[in-house]
N, C-alpha and C positions, 0 to 999 in steps of 0.2 A: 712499226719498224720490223722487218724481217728476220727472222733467225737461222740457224745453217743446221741442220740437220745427221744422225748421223744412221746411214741404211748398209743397213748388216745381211750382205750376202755370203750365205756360210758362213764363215769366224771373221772376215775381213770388214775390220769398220771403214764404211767409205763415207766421204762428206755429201750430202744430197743435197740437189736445189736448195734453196731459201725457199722457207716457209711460214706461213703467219706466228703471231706470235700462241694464237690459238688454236693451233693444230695439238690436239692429242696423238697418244699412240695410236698407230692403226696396226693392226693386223689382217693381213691376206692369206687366205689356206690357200689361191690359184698358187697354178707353176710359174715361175719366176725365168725360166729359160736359159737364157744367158746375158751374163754381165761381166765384163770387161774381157770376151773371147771365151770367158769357163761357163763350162754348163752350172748351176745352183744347184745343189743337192740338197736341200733341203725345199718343204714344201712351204716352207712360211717367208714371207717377206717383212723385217719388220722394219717402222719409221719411226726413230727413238728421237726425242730432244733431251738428251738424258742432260742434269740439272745443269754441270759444268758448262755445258758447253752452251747452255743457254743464258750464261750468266758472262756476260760481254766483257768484264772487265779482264778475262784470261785473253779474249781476240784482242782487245785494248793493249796487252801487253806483246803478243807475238806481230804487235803491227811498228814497233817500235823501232826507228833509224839504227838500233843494236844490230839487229839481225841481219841486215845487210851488210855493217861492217865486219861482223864474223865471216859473214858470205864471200867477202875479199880477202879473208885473212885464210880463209880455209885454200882458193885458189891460188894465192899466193905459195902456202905451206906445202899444200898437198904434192906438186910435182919436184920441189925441194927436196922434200922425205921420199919419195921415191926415188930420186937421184942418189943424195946420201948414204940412204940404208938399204940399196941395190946389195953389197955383198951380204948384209943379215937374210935380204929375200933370197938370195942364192944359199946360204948355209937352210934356212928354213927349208926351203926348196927338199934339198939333199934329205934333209935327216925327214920329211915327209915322202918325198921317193922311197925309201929306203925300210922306212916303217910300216905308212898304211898302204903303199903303191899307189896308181893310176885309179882314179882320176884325181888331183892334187888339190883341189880347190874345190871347199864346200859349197851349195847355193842352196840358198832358202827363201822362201818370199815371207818376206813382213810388211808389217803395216809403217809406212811411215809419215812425212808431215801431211797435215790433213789427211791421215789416214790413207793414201795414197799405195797401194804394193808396190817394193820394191825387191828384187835380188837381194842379197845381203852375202858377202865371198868372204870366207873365211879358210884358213888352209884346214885338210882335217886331219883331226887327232884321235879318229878311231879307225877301227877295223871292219870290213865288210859284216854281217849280221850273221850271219854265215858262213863256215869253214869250207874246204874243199870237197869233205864227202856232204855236205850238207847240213849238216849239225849246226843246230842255236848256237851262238857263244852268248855265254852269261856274259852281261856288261860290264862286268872287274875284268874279263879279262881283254875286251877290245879295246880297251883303252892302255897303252904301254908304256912306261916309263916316260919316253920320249912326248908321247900324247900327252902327258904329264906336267911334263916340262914347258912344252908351248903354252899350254893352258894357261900356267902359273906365271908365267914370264910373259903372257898377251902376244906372244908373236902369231899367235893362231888368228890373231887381228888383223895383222897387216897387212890384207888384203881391201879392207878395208878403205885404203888412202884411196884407192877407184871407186868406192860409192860418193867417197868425198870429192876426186875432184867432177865427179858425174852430176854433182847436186843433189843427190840423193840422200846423204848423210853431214853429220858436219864434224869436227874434233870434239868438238862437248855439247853436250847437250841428252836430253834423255834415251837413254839404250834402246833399241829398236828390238820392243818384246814376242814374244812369241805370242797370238790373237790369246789362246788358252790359259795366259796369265796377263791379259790387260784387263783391269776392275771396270766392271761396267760402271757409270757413273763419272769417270772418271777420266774421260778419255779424250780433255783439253788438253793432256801431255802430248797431247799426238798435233796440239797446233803448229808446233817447228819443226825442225829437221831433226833428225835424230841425232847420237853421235857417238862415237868411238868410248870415248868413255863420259863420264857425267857425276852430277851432285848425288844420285844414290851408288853410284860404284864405290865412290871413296869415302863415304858413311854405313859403307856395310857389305854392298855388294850380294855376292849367293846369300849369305847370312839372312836378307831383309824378305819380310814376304813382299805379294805383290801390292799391296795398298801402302805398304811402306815406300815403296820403290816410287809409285806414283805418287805419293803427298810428296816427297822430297824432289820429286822431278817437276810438280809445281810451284813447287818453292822455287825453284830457280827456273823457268817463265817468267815469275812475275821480280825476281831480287837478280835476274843476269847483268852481267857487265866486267870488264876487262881485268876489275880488282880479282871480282869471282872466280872468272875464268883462268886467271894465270892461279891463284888457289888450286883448281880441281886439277889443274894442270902438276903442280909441285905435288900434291897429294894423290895423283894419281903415282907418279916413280916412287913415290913411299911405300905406296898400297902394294907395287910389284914384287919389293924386296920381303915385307912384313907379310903379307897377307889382308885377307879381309877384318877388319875390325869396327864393330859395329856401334857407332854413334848413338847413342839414345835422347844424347839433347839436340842435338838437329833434326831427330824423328821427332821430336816434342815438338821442338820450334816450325819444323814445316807442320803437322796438324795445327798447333794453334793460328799460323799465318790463315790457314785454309776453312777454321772453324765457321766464320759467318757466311761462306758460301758453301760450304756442304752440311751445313744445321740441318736435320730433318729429311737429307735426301742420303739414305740410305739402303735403300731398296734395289737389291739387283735384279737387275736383266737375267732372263735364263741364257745359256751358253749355247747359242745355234749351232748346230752340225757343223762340219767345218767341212771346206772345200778340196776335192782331188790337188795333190800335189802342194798344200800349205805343210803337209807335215813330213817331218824325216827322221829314220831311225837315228841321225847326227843329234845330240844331245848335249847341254851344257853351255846354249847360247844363249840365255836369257838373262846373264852376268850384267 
């Protein structure tokens, strides 16, 4: 039986052909050229089955009649909340006109289900990198009160509901991380859609490193369902009022869920060069 592969051009994990089950790594020093319209900048191409992902019972779980019915719930939702919260996108609007100016709406490319790049829109809450005469601004200060504010209150999200009703993202499900912070190894989390907010936002969130973020975002792969989801859903409005506060027994309980499939595979991947235009002086979306 064949297995799915994952080939990393620059930082971006993308799903490759099926491959045998006895395919090793391979490394290539040739140039790689282009892939998906970007040039590669890097000189190595590598073909990873890194352990997760060849261990079927995670596909086994993102194949489940769940994930469709989210798929309807998110379409259903998504153009609702856009209706509804039209005047918060108008006040957001405003106090980002008003702070960081033109252009109003962040874009960043990440990796999403099956590792797939996608946009990611967020409004932004910093300030160009650069003053008028030229000058760095130190990062305490491009970020304003107001930048602040959006942050902590997630309206800097709301841009968001168009990945969702695009099918690119879903209302819950695991964060769509920046390539620089997804653990090699580990990178079945990227079998679903991503989502607005998820199981490690509301057990820790910034607080969690990043293997924390992925054991808890395969926990819930393999433990989703509508109990869950309206959970991460109430505990997400909590999280906006309190802040981040970081779960230690659900970081427990996802490792122990995950122990018999990552026993012994520890080993990471080096971090390949990363591709023109994946990264941006924009900061603080890896929540």
């Amino acid at each position: 039986m064949s297995k799915r592969a994952i080939l990393f051009a620059g930082d971006v994990p993308v799903l490759a052909p099926a491959l045998p089950p006895a395919v090793e790594p391979v490394r290539s020093r040739r140039s790689v050229g282009r892939l998906g319209g970007r040039p590669a900048s890097a000189a190595t191409l590598e073909v990873q089955a890194p352990p997760l992902l060849r261990d079927q019972q995670f596909w086994q779980h993102a194949r489940r009649p769940y994930w469709r019915l989210k798929r309807v719930q998110d379409l259903v939702l998504a153009p609702l909340l856009l209706v509804v919260l039209a005047p918060v996108f108008l006040l957001a609007v405003i106090l980002v006109a008003c702070d960081v100016g033109r252009p109003l709406i962040f874009r960043q490319k990440r990796p999403g289900a099956r590792g797939a790049p996608f946009q990611i829109y967020k409004f932004r809450t910093m300030r160009a990198p650069l003053d008028r005469d030229g000058r760095v601004r130190p990062d305490d200060q491009r970020v304003s009160a107001i930048g602040r504010f959006l942050r902590a209150s997630r309206l800097d999200e709301l841009p968001q509901l168009v990945n969702v009703l695009k099918g690119e993202m879903s209302f819950i499900g695991p964060r769509p991380l920046l390539p620089v912070d997804q653990v090699p190894g580990l990178e079945a989390r990227l079998a679903i859609p991503p989502g607005i907010t998820g199981w490690a936002q509301v057990n820790g969130g910034r607080g969690l490193t990043a293997p924390e973020k992925a054991a808890l975002d395969l926990w819930y792969l393999q433990e989703a369902s509508l109990r869950i989801d309206a959970r991460i859903f109430l505990a997400t409005i909590a999280t906006i009022f309190r802040g981040d506060i970081t779960n230690r027994a659900a970081i427990a309980a996802a490792w122990r869920a995950l122990a018999p499939a990552v026993q012994g595979h520890h080993r990471a991947l080096p971090a390949p060069a990363p591709l023109p235009g994946l990264m941006s002086s924009e900061t603080g979306g890896t929540r």
